[in-house]
C-alpha atoms as one frame of an Amber mdcrd trajectory, in Angstrom:
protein
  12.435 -15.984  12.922  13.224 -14.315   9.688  12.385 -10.283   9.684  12.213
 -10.375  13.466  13.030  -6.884  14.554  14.433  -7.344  18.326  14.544  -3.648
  18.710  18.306  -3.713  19.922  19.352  -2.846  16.150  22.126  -5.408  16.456
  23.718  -4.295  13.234  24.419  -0.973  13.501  26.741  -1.474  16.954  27.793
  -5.298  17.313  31.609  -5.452  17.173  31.687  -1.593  17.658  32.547  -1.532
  21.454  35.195  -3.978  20.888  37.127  -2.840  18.185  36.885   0.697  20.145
  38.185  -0.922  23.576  40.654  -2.456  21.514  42.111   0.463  19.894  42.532
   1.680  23.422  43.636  -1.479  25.174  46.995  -1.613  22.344  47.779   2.154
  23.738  46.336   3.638  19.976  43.945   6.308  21.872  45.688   9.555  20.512
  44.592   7.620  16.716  41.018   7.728  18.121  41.500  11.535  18.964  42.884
  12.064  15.418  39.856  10.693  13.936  37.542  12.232  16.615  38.947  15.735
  15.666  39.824  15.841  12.111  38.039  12.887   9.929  33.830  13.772   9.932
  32.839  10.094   9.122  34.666   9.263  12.560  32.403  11.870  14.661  29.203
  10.682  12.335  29.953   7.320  13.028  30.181   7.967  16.557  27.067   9.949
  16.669  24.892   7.107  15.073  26.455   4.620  17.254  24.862   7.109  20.048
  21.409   7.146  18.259  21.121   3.702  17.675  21.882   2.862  21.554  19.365
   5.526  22.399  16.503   4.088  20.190  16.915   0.299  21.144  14.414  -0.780
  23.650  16.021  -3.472  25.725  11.958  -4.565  27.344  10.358  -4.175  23.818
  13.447  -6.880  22.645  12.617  -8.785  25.610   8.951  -8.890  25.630   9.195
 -10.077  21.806  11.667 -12.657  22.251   9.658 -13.986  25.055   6.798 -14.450
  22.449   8.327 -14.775  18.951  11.948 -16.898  19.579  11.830 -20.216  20.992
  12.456 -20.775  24.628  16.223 -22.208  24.371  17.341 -19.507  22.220  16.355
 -17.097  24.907  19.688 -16.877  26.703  21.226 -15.412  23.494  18.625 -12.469
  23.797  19.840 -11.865  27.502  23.421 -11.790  26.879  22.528  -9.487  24.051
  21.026  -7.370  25.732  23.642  -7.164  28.638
């Protein structure tokens, strides 16, 4: 449904985790401490990623889907919001 707000801001984190775990997983942590200590977009980036997660509302996204998406599209809302 176009201009259907979920509530799980989807745009503001999808990908994030990944790339992050990623960065990690290829043994580039100390480039994440870098950032993390001396670039300020890095720790403002961070700290929205943080405020987005804490403003989603994973039963408000599931109650809408459940009343606003159609039924076989619901599975995508669930692993979404796993």
């Amino acid at each position: 449904m176009p201009g259907h707000q979920n509530r799980l801001m989807l745009p503001a984190w999808l990908g994030a985790g990944a790339a992050l775990q990623h960065v990690i997983e290829n043994g580039m942590k100390s480039v994440l401490d870098d950032m993390w200590h001396d670039w300020p977009f890095c720790k403002t980036r961070i700290a929205m990623l943080e405020m987005v997660f804490a403003k989603a509302d994973l039963w408000l996204a599931e109650y809408y889907d459940q009343r606003l998406v159609e039924k076989r599209l619901w599975p995508l809302g669930e692993e979404l919001r796993k």
